[in-house]
N, C-alpha and C positions, 0 to 999 in steps of 0.2 A: 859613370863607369859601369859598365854590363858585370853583371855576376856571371863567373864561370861555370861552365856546366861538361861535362864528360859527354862526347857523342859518339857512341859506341854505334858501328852499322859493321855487317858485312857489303863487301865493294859493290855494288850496283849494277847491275848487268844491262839491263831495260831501260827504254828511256822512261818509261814509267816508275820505278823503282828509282833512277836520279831525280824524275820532276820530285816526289816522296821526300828523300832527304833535306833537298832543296829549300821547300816547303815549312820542314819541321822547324830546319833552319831560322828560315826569314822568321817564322812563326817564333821561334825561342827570343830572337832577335828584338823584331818588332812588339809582339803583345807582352813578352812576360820580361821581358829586360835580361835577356841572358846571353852569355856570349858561347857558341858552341865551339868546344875544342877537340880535335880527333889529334891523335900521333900518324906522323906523317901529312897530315892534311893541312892544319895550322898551325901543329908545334912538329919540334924536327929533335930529338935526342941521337948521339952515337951509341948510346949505351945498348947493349940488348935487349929486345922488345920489352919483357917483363920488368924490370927494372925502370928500362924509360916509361913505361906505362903506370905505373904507380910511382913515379916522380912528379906524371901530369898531373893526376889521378889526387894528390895531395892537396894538389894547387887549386882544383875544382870542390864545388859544393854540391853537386848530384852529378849522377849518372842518368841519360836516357841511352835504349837501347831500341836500333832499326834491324830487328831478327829477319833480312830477305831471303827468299828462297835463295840459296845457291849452290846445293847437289842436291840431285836427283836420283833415285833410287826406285828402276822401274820395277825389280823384282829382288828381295831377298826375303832372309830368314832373319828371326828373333828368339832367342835363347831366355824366357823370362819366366823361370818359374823360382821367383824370390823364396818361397819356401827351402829350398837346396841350396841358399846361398851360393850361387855360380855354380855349383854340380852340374855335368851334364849324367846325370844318372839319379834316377829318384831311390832314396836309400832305403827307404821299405822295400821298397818290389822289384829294385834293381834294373829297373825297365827305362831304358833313355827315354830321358823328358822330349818330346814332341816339340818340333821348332812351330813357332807363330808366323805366320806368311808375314811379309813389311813388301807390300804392293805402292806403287805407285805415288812414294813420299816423297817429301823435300825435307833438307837439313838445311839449317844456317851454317852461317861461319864457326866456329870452334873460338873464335876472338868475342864472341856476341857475350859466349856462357862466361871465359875466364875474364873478361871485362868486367861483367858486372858482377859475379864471383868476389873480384878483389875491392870493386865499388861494397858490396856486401861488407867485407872483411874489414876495412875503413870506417862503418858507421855512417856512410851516404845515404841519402833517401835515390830507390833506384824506378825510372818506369821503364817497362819492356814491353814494344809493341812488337807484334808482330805477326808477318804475311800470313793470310790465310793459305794454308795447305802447308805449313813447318809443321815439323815432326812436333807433338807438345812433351819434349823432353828436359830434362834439367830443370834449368833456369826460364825455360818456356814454359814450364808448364803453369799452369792458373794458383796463386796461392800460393806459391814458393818464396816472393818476394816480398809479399807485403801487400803493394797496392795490384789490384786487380789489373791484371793484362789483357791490353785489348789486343784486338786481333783488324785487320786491315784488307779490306780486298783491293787489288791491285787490276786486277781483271775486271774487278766493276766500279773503275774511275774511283782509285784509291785514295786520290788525291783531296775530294771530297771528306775524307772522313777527318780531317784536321776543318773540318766547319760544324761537326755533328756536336748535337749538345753533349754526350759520350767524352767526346775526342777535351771540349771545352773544363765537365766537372773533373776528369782525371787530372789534366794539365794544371789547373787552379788548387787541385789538393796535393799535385806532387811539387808545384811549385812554393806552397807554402811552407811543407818540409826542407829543402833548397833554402830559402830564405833564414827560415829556423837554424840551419846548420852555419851560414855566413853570419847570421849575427853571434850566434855561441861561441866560433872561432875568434871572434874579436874579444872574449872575455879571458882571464888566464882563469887557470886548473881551479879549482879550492877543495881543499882539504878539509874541510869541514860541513 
């Protein structure tokens, strides 16, 4: 019997971006022993999203995440000058904080960040890949989560990087946490 695993994506647009999922899939499947579970894709709750999502989410022993591009964002603005905590007005000099250009980014799904957000909040071991050219915000960005996040290009035969030695040490070190987490769930609490 395969060990459950949380497979967290935004929806696929490209055929290159489903061969990707596909992939990671068989890949979880075949080399590492793991059975990949999304909501809606192979389990089906009524409840509402959040709720059914960490009902899965219980029943799994890691989270991966497939952060794909899915908006685009050919020209705005960025409001980021942490010092003013959200101020738009710098309080010494009263002078509005200058917006940052955000040219020609991509975001993921908003599902990628609270996914593994709640994987987080659980005590799962979490990995987050993700498409070259995503915004690296949140839960994207490098060192937020623990294990190091790769990044994936899709545009130069993505599909390749599930063979790189990269792609091999992360999946061996996050599956061994996985593993780690399914054997400790078989033990009860102690109190001492």
């Amino acid at each position: 019997m395969n060990i459950s695993v949380f497979l967290s994506y935004s929806r696929p647009y490209t055929e290159a971006q489903k061969s990707f999922k596909e992939g990671v899939s068989k890949y979880l499947d075949d080399y590492l022993g793991f059975s990949a579970r999304t909501l809606g894709d192979t389990d089906y709750d009524p409840d509402e999203p959040l709720t059914a999502c960490r009902r899965l989410m219980v029943e799994c022993n890691g989270l991966i995440t497939l952060a794909f591009r899915r908006y685009y964002l050919e020209k705005g603005f960025e409001y980021a000058d942490n010092s003013n905590q959200g101020q738009l007005d710098d309080k010494k000099t009263k002078k509005p904080i200058e917006p940052k250009p955000l040219n020609e980014i991509y975001f993921t799904s908003p599902w990628c960040q609270i996914e593994a957000a709640m994987a987080f909040s659980l005590g799962l071991p979490i990995l987050v890949l993700r498409e070259r050219g995503v915004s690296p915000r949140g839960l994207m960005k490098k060192g937020i989560s623990g294990i190091y996040l790769p990044e994936f290009d899709l545009d130069k035969g993505g599909e390749n990087y599930l063979e790189t030695q990269e792609w091999k040490e992360i999946s061996n070190e996050w599956s061994g946490l996985v593993r780690a987490v399914r054997r400790a769930k078989g033990y009860p609490h102690r109190v001492y």
